[in-house]
C-alpha positions as a Markdown table, in Angstrom:
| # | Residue | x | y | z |
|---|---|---|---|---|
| 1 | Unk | -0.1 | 10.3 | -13.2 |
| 2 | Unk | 1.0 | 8.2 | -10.1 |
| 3 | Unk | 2.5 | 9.4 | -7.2 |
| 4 | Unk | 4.6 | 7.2 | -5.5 |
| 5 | Unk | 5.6 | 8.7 | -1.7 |
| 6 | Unk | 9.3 | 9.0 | -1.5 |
| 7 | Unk | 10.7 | 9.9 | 1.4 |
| 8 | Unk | 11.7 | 6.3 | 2.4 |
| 9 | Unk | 11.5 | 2.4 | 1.7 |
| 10 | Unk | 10.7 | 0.5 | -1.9 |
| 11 | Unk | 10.2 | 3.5 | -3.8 |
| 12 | Unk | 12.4 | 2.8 | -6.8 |
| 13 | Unk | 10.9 | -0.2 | -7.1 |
| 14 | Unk | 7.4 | 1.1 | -7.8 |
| 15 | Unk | 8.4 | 3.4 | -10.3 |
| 16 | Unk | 9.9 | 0.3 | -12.3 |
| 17 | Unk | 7.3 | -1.5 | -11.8 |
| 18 | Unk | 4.8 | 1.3 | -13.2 |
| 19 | Unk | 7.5 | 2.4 | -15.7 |
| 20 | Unk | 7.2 | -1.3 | -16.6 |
| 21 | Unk | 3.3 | -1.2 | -17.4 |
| 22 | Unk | 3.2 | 1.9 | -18.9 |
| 23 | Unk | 1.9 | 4.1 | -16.4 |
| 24 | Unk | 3.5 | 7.6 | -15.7 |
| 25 | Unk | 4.3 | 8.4 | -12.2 |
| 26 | Unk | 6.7 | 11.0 | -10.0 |
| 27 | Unk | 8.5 | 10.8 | -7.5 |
| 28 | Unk | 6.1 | 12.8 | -3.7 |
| 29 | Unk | 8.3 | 15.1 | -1.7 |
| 30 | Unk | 6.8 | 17.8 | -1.3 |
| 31 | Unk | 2.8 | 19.2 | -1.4 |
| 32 | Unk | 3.5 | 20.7 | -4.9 |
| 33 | Unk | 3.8 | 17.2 | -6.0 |
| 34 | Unk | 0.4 | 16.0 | -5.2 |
| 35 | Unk | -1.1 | 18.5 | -7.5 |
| 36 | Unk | -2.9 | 16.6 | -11.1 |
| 37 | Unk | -2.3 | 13.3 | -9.3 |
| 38 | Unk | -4.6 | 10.3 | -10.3 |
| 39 | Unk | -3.5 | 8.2 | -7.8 |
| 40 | Unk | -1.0 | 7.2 | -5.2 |
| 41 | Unk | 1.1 | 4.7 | -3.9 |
| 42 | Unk | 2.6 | 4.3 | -0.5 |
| 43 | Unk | 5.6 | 1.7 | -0.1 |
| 44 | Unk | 6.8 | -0.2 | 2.0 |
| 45 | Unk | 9.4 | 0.8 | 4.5 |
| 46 | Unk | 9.5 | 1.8 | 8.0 |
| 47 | Unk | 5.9 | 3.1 | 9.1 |
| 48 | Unk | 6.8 | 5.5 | 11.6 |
| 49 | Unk | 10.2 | 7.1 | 9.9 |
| 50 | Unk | 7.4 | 7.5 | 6.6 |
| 51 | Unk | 4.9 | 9.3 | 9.1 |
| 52 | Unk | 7.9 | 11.3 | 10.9 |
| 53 | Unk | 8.7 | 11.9 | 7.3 |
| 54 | Unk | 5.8 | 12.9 | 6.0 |
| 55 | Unk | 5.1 | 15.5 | 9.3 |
| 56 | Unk | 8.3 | 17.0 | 8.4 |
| 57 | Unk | 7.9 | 17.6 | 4.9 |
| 58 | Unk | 4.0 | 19.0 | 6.2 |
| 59 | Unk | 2.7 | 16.3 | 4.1 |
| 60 | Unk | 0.5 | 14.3 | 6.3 |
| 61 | Unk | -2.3 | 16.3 | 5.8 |
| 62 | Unk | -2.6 | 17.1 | 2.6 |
| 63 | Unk | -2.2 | 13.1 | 1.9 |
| 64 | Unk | -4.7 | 12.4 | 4.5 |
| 65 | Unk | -7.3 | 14.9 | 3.1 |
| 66 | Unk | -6.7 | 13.6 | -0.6 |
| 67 | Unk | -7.3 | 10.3 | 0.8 |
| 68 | Unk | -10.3 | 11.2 | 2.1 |
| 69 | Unk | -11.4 | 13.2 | -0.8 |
| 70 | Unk | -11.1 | 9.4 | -2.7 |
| 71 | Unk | -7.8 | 9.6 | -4.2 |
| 72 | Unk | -7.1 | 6.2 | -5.8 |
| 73 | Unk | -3.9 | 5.2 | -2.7 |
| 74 | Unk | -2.2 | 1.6 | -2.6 |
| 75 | Unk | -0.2 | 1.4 | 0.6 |
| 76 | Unk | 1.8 | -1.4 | 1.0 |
| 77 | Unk | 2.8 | -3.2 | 3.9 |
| 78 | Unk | 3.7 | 0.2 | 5.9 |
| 79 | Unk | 1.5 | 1.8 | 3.6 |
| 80 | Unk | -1.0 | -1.1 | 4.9 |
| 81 | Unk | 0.1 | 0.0 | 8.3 |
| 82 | Unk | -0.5 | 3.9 | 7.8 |
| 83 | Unk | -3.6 | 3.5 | 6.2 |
| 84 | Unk | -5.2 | 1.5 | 8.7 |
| 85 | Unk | -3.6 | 3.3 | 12.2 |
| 86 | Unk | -6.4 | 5.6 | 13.8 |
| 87 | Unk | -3.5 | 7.8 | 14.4 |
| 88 | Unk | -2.4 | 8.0 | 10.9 |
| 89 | Unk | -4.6 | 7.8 | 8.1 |
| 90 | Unk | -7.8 | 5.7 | 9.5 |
| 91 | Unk | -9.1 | 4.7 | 6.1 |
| 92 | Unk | -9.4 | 0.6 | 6.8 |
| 93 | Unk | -11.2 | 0.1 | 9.8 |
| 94 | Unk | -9.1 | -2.7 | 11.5 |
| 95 | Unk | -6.9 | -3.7 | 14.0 |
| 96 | Unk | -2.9 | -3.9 | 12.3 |
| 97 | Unk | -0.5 | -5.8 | 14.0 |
| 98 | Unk | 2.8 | -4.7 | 13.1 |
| 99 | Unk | 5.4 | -7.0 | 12.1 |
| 100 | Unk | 3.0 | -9.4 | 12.6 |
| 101 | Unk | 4.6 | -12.6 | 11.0 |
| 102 | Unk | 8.0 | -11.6 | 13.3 |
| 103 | Unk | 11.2 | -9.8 | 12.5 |
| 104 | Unk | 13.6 | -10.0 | 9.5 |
| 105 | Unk | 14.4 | -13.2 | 10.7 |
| 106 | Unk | 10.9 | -14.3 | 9.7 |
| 107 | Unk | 10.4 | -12.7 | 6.7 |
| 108 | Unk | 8.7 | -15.7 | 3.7 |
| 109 | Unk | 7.3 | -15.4 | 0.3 |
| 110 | Unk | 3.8 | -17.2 | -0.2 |
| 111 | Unk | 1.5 | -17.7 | -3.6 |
| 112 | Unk | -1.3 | -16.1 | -2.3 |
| 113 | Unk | -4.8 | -16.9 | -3.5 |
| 114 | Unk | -6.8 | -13.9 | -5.1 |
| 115 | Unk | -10.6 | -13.7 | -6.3 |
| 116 | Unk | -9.6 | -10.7 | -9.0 |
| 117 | Unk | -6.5 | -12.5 | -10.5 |
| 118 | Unk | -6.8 | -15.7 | -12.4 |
| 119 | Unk | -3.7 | -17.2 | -11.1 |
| 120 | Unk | -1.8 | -17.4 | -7.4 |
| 121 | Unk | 0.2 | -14.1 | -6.2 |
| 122 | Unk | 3.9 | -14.8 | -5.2 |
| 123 | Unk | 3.8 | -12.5 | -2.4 |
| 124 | Unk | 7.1 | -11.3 | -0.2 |
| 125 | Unk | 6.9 | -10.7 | 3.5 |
| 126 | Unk | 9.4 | -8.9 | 4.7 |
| 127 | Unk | 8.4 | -8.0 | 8.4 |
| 128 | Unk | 4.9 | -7.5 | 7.4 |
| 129 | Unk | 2.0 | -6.7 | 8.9 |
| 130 | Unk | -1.6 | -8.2 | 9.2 |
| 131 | Unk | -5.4 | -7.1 | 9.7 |
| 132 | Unk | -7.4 | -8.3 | 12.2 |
| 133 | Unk | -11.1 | -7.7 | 13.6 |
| 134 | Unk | -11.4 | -6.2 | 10.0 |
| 135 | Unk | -15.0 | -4.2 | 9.7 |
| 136 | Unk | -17.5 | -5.4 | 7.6 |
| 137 | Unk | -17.0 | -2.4 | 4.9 |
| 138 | Unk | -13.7 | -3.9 | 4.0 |
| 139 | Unk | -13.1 | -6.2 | 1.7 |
| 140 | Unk | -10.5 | -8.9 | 2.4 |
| 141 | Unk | -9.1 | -9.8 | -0.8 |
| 142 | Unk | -6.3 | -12.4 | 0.1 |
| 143 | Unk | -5.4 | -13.9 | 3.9 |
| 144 | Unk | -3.5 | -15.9 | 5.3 |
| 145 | Unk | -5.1 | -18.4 | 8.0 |
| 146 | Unk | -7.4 | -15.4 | 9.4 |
| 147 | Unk | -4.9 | -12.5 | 8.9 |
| 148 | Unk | -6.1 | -10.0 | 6.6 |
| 149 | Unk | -2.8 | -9.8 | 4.2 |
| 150 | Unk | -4.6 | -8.2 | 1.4 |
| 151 | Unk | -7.4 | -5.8 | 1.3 |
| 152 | Unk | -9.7 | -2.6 | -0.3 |
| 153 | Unk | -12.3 | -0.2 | 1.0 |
| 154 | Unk | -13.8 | 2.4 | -1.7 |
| 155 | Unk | -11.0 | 4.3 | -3.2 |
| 156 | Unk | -7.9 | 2.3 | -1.0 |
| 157 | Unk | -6.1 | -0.4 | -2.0 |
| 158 | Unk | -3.2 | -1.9 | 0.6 |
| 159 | Unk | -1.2 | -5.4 | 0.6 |
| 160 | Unk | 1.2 | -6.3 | 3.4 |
| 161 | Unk | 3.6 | -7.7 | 1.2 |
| 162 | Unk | 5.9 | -6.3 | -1.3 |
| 163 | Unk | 4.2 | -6.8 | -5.3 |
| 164 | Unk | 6.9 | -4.6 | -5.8 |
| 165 | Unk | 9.9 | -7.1 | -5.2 |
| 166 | Unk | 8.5 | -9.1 | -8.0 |
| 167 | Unk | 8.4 | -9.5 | -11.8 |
| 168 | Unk | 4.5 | -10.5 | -11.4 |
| 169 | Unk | 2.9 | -6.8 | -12.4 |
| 170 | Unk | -0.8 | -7.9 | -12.0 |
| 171 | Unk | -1.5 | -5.9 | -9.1 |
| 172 | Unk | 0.0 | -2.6 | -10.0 |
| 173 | Unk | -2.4 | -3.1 | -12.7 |
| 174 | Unk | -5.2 | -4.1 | -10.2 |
| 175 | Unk | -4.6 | -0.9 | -9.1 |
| 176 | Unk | -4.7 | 1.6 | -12.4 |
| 177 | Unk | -7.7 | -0.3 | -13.8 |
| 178 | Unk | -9.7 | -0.7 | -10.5 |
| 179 | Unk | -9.0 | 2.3 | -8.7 |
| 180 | Unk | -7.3 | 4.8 | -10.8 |
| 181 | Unk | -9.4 | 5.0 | -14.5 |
């Protein structure tokens, strides 16, 4: 079972695209609804209404110690953001520059170039974020010039684009059948 974090962005769209593959999944709201989880993904959205969020709904913690306990989690791009913030959940030692690529304005879709799948990504950037000064233990698994757009570290999985907004399901499945079984 995959959790996907609900309290705000592209949550919908994770569920379809998990419905999509096969995989069951809930809906997070609350701290009952991390119990039996396999796995977890956080969307994208706005980083600090998710964290205000998740404070609120005293979910910060318990998310941050599952984490830490290696819970299979795929953030994407402000799950990027959250997992890689010292002040949030710390798990990607790197330095993330928010909206990095600029505002809405700026947002672009790029085929994106990754070692694990066969063919190019179609990636969306919708104010997304990078990785920079990215440690040694991480590994950077798509970039773009020398931002960090794509990466893992043990049990963590984050993108700073949306593989939700797509039809291409390959790295939702990444996901289950690297990090999850």
């Amino acid at each position: 079972m995959i959790g996907v974090l609900s309290l705000q962005g592209a949550i919908s769209e994770h569920a379809a695209v998990l419905n999509k593959i096969g995989v069951s999944n809930k809906a997070v709201l609350n701290q009952d609804d991390l119990k039996g989880l396999d796995g977890l993904i956080i969307p994208g959205g706005e980083s600090t209404a998710i964290k205000k969020l998740m404070a609120y709904n005293h979910l910060f913690p318990a998310i941050k110690k599952l984490i830490q306990q290696g819970l299979p989690t795929f953030g994407t791009c402000a799950g990027m953001v959250l997992l890689s913030q010292p002040e949030s959940f710390d798990m990607l030692k790197a330095t993330v520059v928010r909206n990095g690529f600029g505002r809405q304005q700026q947002s672009f879709e790029e085929d994106l170039h990754f070692d694990a799948l066969a063919d190019p990504f179609h990636a969306v950037f919708i104010r997304a974020p990078y990785l920079t000064d990215v440690a040694a233990d991480v590994n950077v698994l798509a970039s773009i010039d020398d931002k960090a757009v794509a990466v893992s570290k043990g049990n963590v999985l984050a993108t700073a684009f949306h593989p939700e907004l797509t039809d291409d399901v390959r790295l939702h499945e990444y996901f289950v059948d690297h990090f999850v079984n």
